[in-house]
N, C-alpha and C positions, 0 to 999 in steps of 0.2 A: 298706598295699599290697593287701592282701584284698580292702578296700572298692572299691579304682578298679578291679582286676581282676575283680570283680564287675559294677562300671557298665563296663566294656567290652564286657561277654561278651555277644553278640547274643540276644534274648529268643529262648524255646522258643518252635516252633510251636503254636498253642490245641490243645488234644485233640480227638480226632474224636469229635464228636458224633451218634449213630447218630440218625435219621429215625423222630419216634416215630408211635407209633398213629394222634395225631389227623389226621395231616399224609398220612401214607399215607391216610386214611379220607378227607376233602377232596380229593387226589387223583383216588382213584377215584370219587367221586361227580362230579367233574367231567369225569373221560374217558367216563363213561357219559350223560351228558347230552351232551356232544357227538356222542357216535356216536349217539344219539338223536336228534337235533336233525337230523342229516344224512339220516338213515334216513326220518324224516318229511319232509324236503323232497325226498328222492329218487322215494319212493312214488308221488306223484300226477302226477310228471314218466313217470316210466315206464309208470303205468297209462295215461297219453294217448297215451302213444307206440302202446302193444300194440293200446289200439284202436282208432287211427286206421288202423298197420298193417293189421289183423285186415279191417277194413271197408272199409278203401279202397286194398286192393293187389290188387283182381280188378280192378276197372276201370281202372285207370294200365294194366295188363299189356296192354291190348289195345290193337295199333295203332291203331285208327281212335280212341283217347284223344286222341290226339298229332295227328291227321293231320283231323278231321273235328270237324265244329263240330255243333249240334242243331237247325240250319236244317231246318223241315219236320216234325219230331218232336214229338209228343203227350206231355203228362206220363206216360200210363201205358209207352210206349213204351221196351222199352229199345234199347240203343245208342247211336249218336252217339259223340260224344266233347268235347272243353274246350277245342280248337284255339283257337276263339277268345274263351273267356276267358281264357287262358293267355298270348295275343297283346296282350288289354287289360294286364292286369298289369303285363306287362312293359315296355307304351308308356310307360303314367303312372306307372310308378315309374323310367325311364329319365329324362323328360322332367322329373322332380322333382327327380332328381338332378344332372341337368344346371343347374338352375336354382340348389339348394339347394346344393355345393360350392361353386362360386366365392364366391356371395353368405358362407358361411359360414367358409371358409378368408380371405377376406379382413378380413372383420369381428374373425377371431382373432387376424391377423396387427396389427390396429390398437388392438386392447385390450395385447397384449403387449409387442411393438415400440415400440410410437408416443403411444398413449395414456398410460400409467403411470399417476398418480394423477389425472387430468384428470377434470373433471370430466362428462366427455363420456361419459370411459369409465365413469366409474362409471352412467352415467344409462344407457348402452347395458347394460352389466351387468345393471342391475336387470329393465329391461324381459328381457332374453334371459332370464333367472330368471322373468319372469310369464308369457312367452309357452312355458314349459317346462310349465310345469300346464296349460296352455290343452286343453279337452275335444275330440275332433275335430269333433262338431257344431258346436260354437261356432267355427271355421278354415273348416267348411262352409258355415254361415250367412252370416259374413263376407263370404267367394269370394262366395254368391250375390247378398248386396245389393249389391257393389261391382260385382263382374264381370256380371252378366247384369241386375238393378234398375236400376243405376244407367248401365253405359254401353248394355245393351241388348244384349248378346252374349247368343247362344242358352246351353244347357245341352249340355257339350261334356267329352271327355277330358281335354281341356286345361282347363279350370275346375276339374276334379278335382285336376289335378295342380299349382296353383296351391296349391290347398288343403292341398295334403297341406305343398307346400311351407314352411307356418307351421308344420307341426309335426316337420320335419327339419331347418329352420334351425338352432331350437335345441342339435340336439342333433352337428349338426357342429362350432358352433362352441365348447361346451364340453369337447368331445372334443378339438379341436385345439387350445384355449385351454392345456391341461392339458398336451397333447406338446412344445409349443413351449415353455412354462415350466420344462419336466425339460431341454430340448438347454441343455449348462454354458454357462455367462456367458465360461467362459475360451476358447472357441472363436470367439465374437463380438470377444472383445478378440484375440486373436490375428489375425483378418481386419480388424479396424481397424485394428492395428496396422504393416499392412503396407501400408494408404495404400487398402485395399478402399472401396468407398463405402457405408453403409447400406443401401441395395435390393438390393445384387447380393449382398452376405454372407446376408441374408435368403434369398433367390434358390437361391443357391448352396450354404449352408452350412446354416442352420439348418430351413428346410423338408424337403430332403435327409435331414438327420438322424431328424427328428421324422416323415417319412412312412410308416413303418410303422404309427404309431399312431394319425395321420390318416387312411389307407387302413381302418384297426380301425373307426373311426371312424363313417367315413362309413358302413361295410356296416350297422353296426347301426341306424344312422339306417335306410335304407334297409328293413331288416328289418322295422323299427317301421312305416311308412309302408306297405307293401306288403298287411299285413292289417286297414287300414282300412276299415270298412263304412259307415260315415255321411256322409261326404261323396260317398261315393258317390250313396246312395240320394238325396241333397241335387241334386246337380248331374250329372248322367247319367243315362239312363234304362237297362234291361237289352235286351239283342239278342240272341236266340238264333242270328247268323250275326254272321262277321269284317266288321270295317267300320276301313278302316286311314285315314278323316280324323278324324285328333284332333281338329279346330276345327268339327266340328260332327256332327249325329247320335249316333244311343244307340250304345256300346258297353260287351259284356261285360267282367267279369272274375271272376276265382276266389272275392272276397266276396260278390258280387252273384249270381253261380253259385249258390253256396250260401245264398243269403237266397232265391232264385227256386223253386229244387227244393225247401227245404226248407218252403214253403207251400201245395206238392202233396198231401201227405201220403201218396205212391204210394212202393210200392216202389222202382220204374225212379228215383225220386225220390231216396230217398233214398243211392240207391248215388250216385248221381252228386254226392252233396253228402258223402260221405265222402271218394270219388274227388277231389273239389276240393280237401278239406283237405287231403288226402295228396298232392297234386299241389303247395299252396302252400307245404308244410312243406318240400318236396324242393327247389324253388327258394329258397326261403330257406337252406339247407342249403349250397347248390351257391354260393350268393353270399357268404357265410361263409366256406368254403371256398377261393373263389380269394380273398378279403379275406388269408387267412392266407399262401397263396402268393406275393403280392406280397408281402405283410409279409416275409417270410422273405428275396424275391430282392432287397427292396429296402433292408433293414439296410442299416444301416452297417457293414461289416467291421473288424476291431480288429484282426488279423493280417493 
């Protein structure tokens, strides 16, 4: 009777074994390597910031920054303002984006959706993976033997923005490749299930869901794309006055700003080419920022 009373009796819990030396010492060798590790990637982010700040928040502060282009202005000269390189920037990364969303929200919506293991998709995949490393000269070069070599179109904003095109494709559609693969499988079957058709669930359901991350998405494509200097210098020439035809003549913008002033080697010079960065930092900033606002107003709600 002892014995089965014994194999009944629920086993003791193991004793607490206290956390010894080594384990504490591995530990902390690894919480201090991490706060290390953060500490070094934080450094040279904030020393960029301070002196970009530091150098190029006297010239943003002055209206005529904003309002007044360097039409007529001598390198040593100060004054003026970025008017219109600030007006370029924002065409051809407009005019990019316009091009580069749909082409790239669609191509996600075909790899994920529609393609599966096809072989199509896999051969588009790969290529989106090569054209992801693709250098911006080499997007630049391209634009100009295709676009101006070959059909004989001048050197233009729009050839720029072409360009850039190649290298924001990429990066829309792996963004949106990835959000559309997180919205659940049981939200799809539940709109099939109720006789919905393929395009409109898409449409409807699973774009809706995933467009916060696609709205993430695109801005940083856009980010990327906006401080490109080589296709510039490839396919545009520099203007020190606004000139609003994209499809043809030089227009400036804030990279080209700052590859122009900064081969003055004049004071008036170099403020204006800190002023640029700090001018292109804040619009990148400002486009992040509404990216996040959308993101936010366009969630999905769960309650």
């Amino acid at each position: 009777m002892s014995t089965s009373v014994d194999l009944d009796r629920p086993a003791s819990p193991p004793a607490f074994r206290p956390i010894g030396a080594a384990r504490k010492a591995k530990n902390l060798v690894a919480t201090v390597l991490v706060y290390l590790c953060f500490v070094i990637a934080v450094i040279p982010l904030v020393w960029v910031l301070y002196t970009v700040l530091e150098k190029g928040l006297g010239p943003i502060l002055s209206a005529d920054w904003w309002g007044k282009s360097l039409n007529g202005l001598t390198a040593t000269q100060f004054g003026g303002g970025a008017y219109h390189a600030i007006f370029g920037t924002l065409v051809q990364g407009v005019v990019c984006a316009l091009i580069s969303v749909p082409i790239g929200v669609l191509v996600a919506i075909y790899l994920v959706e529609y393609g599966a293991r096809s072989r199509m998709a896999r051969t588009t995949t790969f290529m989106v993976d090569i054209l992801t490393g693709v250098p911006s000269i080499v997007a630049g070069l391209f634009i100009y033997a295709l676009w101006i070599t070959t059909f004989g179109f001048t050197r233009s904003a729009f050839a720029v923005s072409l360009s850039l095109v190649l290298l924001m494709v990429p990066v829309v559609i792996r963004t949106t490749e990835e959000m559309l693969r997180i919205v659940p499988m049981e939200l799809r079957e539940a709109s099939y299930a109720l006789g919905v058709p393929k395009w409109k669930t898409i449409v409807k359901i699973v774009i809706p869901t995933a467009l916060s991350g696609i709205v993430t998405g695109v801005m940083l494509g856009l980010a990327r794309v906006m401080g490109e200097t080589a296709p510039l210098l490839i396919l545009v020439g520099y203007a020190p006055f606004i000139n609003y035809n994209i499809f043809s003549g030089e227009m400036a913008s804030l990279p080209l700003l700052m590859n122009t002033e900064r081969a003055t080697g004049t004071e008036a010079g170099d403020m204006r080419v800190w002023g640029a960065a700090l001018t292109l930092v804040v619009i990148i900033m400002l486009f992040n920022l509404v990216a996040a606002i959308v993101s936010r107003l366009s969630a999905i709600k769960t309650k």
